[in-house]
LOMIVO-576596 format. One record per residue (C-alpha): residue in three letters; x, y, z. Coordinates in nm, 4 decimals. Layout:
BEGIN
r, x, y, z
ALA, X, Y, Z
...
//
This chain:
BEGIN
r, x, y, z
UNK, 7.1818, 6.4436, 3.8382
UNK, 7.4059, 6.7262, 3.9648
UNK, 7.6811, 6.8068, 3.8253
UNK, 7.8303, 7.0128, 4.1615
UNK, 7.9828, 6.8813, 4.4277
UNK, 7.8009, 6.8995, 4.7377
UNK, 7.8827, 6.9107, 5.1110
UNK, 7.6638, 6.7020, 5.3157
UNK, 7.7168, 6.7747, 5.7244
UNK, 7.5857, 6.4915, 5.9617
UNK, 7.6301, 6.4319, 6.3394
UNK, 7.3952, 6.2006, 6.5430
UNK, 7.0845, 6.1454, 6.3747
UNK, 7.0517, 5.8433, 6.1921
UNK, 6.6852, 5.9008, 6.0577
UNK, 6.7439, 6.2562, 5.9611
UNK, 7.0545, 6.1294, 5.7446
UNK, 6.8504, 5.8168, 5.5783
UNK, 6.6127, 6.0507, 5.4610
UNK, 6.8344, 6.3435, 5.2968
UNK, 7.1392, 6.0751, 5.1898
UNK, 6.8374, 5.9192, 4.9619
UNK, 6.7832, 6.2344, 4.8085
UNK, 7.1700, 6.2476, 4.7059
UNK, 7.1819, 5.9220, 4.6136
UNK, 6.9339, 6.0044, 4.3710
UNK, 7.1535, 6.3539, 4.2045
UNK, 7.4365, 6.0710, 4.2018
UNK, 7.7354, 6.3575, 4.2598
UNK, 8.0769, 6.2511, 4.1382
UNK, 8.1957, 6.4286, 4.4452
UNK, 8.0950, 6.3820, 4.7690
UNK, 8.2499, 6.5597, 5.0941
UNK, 8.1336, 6.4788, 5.4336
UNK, 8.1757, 6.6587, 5.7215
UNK, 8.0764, 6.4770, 6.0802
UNK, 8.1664, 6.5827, 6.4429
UNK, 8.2450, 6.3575, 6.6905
UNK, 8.0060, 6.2350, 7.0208
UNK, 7.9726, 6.4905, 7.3312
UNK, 8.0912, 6.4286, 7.6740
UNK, 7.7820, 6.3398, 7.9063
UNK, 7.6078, 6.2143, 7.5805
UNK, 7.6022, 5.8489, 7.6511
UNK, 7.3695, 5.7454, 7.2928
UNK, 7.6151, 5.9664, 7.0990
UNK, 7.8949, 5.7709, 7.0378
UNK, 7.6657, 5.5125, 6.8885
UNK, 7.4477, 5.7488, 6.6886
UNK, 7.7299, 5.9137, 6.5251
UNK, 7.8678, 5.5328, 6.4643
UNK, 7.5249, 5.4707, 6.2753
UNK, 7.4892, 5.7801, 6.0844
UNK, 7.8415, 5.7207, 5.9459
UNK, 7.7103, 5.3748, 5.8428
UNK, 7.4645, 5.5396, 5.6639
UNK, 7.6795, 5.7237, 5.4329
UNK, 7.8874, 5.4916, 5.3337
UNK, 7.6745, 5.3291, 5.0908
UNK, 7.7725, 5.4743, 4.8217
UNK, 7.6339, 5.2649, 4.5194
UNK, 7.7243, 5.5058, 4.2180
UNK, 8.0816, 5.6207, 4.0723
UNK, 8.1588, 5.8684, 4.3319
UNK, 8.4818, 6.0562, 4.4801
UNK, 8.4621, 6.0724, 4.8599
UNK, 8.5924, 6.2837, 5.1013
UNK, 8.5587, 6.2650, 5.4518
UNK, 8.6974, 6.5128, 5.7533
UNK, 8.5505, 6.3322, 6.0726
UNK, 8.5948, 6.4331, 6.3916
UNK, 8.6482, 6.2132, 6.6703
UNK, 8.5440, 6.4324, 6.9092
UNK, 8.3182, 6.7022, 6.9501
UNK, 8.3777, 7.0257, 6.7873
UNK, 8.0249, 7.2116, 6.8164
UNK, 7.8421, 7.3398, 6.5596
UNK, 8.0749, 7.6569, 6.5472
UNK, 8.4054, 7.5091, 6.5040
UNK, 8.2882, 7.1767, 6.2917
UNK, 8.0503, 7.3209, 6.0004
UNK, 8.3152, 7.6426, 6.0013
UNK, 8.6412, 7.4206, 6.0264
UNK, 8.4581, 7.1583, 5.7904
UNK, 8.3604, 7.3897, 5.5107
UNK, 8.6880, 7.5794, 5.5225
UNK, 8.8245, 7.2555, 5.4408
UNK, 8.5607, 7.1922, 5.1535
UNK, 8.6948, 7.4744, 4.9875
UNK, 9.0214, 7.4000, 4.9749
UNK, 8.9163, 7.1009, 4.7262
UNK, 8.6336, 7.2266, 4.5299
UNK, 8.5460, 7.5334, 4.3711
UNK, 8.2170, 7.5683, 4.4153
UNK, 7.9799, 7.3185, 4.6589
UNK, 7.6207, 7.2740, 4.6864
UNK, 7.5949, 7.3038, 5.0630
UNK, 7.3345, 7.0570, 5.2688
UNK, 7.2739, 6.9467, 5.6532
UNK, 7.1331, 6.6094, 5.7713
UNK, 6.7891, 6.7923, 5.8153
UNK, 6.7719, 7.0188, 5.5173
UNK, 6.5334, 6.8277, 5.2765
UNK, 6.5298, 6.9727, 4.8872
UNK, 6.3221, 6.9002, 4.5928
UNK, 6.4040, 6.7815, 4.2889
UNK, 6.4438, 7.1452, 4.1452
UNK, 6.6660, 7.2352, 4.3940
UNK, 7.0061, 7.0601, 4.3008
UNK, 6.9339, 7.2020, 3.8768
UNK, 6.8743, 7.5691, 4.0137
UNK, 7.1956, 7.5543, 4.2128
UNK, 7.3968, 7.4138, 3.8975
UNK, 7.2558, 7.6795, 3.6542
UNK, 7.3034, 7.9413, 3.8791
UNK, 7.6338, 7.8607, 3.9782
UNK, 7.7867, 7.8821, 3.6434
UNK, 7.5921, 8.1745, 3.5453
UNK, 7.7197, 8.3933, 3.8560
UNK, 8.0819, 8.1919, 3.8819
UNK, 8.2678, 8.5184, 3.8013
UNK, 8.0059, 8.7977, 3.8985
UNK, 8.1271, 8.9713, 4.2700
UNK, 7.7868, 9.0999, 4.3371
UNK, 7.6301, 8.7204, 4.4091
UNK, 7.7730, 8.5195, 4.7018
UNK, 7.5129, 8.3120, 4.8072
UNK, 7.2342, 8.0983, 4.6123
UNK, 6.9890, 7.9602, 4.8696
UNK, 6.6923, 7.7327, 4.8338
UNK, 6.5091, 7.8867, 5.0612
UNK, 6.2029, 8.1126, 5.0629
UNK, 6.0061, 8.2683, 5.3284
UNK, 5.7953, 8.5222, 5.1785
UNK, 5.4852, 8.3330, 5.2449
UNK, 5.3469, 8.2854, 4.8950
UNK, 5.4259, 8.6513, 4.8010
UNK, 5.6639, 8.6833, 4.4142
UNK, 5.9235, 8.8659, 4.4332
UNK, 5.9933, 9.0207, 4.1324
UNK, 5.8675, 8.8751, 3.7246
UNK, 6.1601, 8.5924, 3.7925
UNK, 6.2378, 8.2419, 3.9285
UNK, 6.4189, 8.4251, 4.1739
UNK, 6.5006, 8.7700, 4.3022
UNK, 6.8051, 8.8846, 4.5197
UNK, 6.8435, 8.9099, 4.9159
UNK, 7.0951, 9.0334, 5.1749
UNK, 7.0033, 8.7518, 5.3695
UNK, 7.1563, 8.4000, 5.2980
UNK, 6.9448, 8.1379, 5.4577
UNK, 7.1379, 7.8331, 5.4852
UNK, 6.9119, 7.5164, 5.4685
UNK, 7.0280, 7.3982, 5.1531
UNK, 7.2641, 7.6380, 4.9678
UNK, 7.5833, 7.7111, 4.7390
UNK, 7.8430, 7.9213, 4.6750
UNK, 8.1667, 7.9283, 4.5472
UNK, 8.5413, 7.9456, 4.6677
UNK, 8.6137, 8.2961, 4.5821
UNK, 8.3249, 8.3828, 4.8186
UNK, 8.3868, 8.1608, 5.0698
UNK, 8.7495, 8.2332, 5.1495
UNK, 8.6215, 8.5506, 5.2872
UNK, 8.4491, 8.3847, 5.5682
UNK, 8.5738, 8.4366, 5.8941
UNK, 8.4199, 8.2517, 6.1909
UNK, 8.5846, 8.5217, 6.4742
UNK, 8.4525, 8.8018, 6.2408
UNK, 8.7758, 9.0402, 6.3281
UNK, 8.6507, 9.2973, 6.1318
UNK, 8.3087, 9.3680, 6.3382
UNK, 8.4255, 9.6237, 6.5842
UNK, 8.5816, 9.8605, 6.3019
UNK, 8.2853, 9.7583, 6.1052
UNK, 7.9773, 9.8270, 6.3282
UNK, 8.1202, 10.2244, 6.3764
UNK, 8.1452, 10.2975, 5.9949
UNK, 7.8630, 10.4493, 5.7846
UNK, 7.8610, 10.1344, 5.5667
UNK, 7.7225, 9.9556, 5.8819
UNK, 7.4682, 10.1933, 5.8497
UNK, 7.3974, 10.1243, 5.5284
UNK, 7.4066, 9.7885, 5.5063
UNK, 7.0807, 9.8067, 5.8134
UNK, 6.9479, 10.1462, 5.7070
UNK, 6.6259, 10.0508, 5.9501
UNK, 6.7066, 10.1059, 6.3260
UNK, 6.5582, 9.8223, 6.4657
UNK, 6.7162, 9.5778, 6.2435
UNK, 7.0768, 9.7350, 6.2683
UNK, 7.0166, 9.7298, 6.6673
UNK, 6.9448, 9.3312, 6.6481
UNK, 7.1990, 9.2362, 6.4440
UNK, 7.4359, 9.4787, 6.6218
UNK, 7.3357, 9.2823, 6.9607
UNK, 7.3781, 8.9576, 6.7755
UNK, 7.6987, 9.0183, 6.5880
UNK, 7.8113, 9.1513, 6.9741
UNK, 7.7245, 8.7919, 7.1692
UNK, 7.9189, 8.6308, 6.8280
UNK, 8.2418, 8.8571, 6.9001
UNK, 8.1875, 8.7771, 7.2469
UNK, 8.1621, 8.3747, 7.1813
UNK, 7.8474, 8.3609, 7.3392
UNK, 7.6369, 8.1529, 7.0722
UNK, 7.7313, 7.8434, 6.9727
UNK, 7.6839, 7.8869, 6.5766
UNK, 7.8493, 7.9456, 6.2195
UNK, 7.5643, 8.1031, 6.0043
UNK, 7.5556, 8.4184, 6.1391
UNK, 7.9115, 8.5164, 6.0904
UNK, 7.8698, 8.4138, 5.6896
UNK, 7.5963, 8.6534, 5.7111
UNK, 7.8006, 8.9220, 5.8200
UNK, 8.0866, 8.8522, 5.5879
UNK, 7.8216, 8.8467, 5.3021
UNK, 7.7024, 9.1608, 5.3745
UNK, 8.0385, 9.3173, 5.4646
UNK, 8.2056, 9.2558, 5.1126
UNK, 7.8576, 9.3694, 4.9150
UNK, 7.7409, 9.0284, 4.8402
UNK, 7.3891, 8.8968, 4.7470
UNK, 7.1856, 8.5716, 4.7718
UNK, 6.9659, 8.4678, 4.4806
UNK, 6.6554, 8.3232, 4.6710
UNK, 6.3691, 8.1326, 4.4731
UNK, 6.0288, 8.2661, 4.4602
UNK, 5.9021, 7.9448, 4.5513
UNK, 6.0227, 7.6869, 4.8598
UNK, 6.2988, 7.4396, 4.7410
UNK, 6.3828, 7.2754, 5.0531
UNK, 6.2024, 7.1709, 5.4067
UNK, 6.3809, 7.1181, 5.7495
UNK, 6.2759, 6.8366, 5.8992
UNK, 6.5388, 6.9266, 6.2408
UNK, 6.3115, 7.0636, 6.4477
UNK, 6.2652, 6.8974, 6.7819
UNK, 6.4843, 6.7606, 7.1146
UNK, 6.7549, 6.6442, 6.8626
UNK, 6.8201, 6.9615, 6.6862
UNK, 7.1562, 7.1513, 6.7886
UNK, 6.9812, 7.4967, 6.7699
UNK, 6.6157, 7.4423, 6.5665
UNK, 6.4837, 7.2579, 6.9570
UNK, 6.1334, 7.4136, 6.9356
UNK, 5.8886, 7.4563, 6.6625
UNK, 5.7898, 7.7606, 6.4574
UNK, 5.6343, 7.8782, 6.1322
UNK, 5.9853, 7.7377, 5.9692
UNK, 5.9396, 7.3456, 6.0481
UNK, 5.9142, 7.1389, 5.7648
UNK, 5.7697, 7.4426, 5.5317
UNK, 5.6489, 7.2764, 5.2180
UNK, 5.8340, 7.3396, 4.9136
UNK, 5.7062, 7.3780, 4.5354
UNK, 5.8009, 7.3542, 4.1824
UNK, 6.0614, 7.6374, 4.0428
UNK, 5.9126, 7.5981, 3.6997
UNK, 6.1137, 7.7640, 3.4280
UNK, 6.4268, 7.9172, 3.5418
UNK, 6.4002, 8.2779, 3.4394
UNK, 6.6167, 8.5506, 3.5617
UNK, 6.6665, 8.8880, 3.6891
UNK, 6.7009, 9.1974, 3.4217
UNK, 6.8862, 9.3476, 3.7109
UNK, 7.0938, 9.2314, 4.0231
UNK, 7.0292, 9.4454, 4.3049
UNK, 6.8802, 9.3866, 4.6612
UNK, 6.4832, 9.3688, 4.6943
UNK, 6.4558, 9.5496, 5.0054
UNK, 6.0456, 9.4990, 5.0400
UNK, 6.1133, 9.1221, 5.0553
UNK, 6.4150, 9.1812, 5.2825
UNK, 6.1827, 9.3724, 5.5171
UNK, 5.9687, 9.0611, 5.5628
UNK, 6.2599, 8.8654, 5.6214
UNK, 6.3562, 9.0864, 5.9181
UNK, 5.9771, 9.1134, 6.0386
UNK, 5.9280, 8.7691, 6.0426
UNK, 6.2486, 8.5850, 6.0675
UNK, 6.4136, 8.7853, 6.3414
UNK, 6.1807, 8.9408, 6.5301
UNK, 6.1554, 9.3003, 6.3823
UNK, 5.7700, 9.3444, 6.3823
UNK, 5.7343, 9.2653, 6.7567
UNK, 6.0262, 9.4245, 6.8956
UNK, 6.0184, 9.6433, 7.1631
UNK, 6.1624, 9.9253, 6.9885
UNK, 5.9372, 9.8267, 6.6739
UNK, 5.5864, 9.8937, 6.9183
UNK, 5.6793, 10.1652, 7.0911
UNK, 5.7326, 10.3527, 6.7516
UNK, 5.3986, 10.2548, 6.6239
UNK, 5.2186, 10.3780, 6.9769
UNK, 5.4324, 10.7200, 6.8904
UNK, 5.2885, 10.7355, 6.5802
UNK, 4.9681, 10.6770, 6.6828
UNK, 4.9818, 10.9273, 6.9982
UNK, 5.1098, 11.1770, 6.7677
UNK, 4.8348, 11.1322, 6.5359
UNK, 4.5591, 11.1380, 6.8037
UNK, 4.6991, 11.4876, 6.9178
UNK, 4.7100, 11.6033, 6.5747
UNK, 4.3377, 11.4964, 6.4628
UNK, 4.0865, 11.3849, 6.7544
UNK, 3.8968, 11.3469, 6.4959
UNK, 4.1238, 11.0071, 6.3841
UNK, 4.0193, 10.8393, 6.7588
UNK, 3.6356, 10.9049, 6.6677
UNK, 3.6639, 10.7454, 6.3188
UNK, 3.8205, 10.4430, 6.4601
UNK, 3.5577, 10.4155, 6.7527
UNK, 3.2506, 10.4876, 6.5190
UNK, 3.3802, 10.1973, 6.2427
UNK, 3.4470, 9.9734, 6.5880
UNK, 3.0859, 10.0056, 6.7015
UNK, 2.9883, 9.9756, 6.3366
UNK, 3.1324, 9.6452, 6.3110
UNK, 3.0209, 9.5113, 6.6516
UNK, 2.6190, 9.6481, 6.5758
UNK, 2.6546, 9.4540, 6.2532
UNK, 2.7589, 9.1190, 6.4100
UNK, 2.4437, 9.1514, 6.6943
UNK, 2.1684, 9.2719, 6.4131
//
């Protein structure tokens, strides 16, 4: 049973909702806030699939404070989660932070508690996520290591950090000049995505929250502590998702025990794992800018030792001969 209050966001998707309110049913919070936006012109099944998953939420069959901020029309994902956690934090503290489609495992909800009260006052940590995409690779001797990036299926933080957040991100087109920029994406082809990115969000060109809380993590120095193991599996991929609409290597991603909750010696980025992240997550290994580097290097390389070329062609044919003989 948690003993933090968590933030449950829900729209139109009644299955999606049965499945993750179970799993809070189960932690039995004494505070609940729910956040909901409203149906979308043109959508003619949304006004009664937002009806139904609101159904679904009101069963609440343990002692439980609840807080609701509907909307009774549609805000978009940008405005509602941003508008609806701003207002989350003007009644708690500290949340544990879950969508409709964000499915966690029993560890989950006891890693968030412990780590929330052992980080409540510490200005390096902003984020603790449940998520892990490292692809069965530790991280560190821990439970969990430290990121720049805070992947939101299934997270907390706390008020201090939140209040930060800005959804316009004002402070992008100061902050994308300075040399902290710099170092906060010391690889060029990660500081030219999220440059681009951070650009369409300035613009209002993408219809989203997440990204800005990135930015405002990284802006004011802050870290996520991310588990070396999967906590929580989206189950939102598909024709129903807001922004998750086709599959990937992401969709319902198994999760695993935590097993004991050991910590850190030392808080301070882990820049190998945060490399994968970019790699993976966002694009970096195959983008443009990414290839033409590595055919560079290897030009260079060929004009410095022909010799290189040969190797490669004799351990080629070496390999082919021994598949034929």
């Amino acid at each position: 049973m948690t003993t933090t209050p968590i933030a449950y966001i829900i729209f139109n998707r009644p299955r999606h909702t049965r499945e993750t309110f179970a799993i809070i049913r189960a932690q039995r919070p004494s505070k609940l806030l729910i956040i909901a936006d409203g149906p979308r012109e043109g959508h003619p099944t949304d006004a009664e699939r937002c009806r139904e998953t609101r159904e679904i939420v009101e069963k609440i069959d343990w002692p439980c404070e609840v807080l609701r901020n509907y909307a009774d029309k549609n805000m978009g994902c940008k405005l509602r989660v941003s508008s609806g956690l701003d207002w989350v934090f003007e009644q708690v503290e500290r949340a544990i932070v879950l969508e409709d489609d964000c499915v966690p495992n029993d560890d989950f909800f006891p890693y968030c508690d412990a780590l929330l009260d052992r980080y409540a006052e510490d200005s390096r940590v902003w984020v603790i996520t449940g998520n892990n995409f490292q692809n069965g690779k530790k991280r560190g001797e821990a439970a969990y290591y430290f990121s720049k990036y805070n992947h939101c299926w299934g997270w907390a933080t706390w008020r201090r950090c939140w209040q930060n957040y800005r959804v316009d991100i004002p402070f992008w087109p100061e902050w994308k000049k300075s040399h902290d920029w710099r170092l906060k994406t010391p690889d060029p082809v990660e500081r030219k995505v999220w440059t681009d990115l951070l650009d369409r969000l300035a613009r209002g060109e993408i219809d989203t929250w997440d990204y800005q809380w990135t930015a405002c993590v990284w802006y004011y120095g802050g870290l996520t502590a991310t588990p070396n193991v999967n906590l929580v599996t989206n189950i939102g991929f598909g024709p129903d998702a807001t922004h998750t609409v086709s599959t990937g290597d992401e969709e319902g991603m198994p999760v695993q025990p935590l097993g004991p909750l050991t910590h850190p010696v030392s808080i301070r980025q882990d820049t190998v794992a945060d490399r994968h992240v970019f790699n993976q997550n966002f694009g970096g290994r195959h983008h443009p800018d990414r290839m033409r580097s590595r055919l560079r290097r290897r030009r260079d390389q060929l004009l410095r030792s022909p010799q290189w070329l040969l190797k490669k062609i004799r351990l080629a044919m070496q390999k082919i001969l021994g598949r034929w003989s």
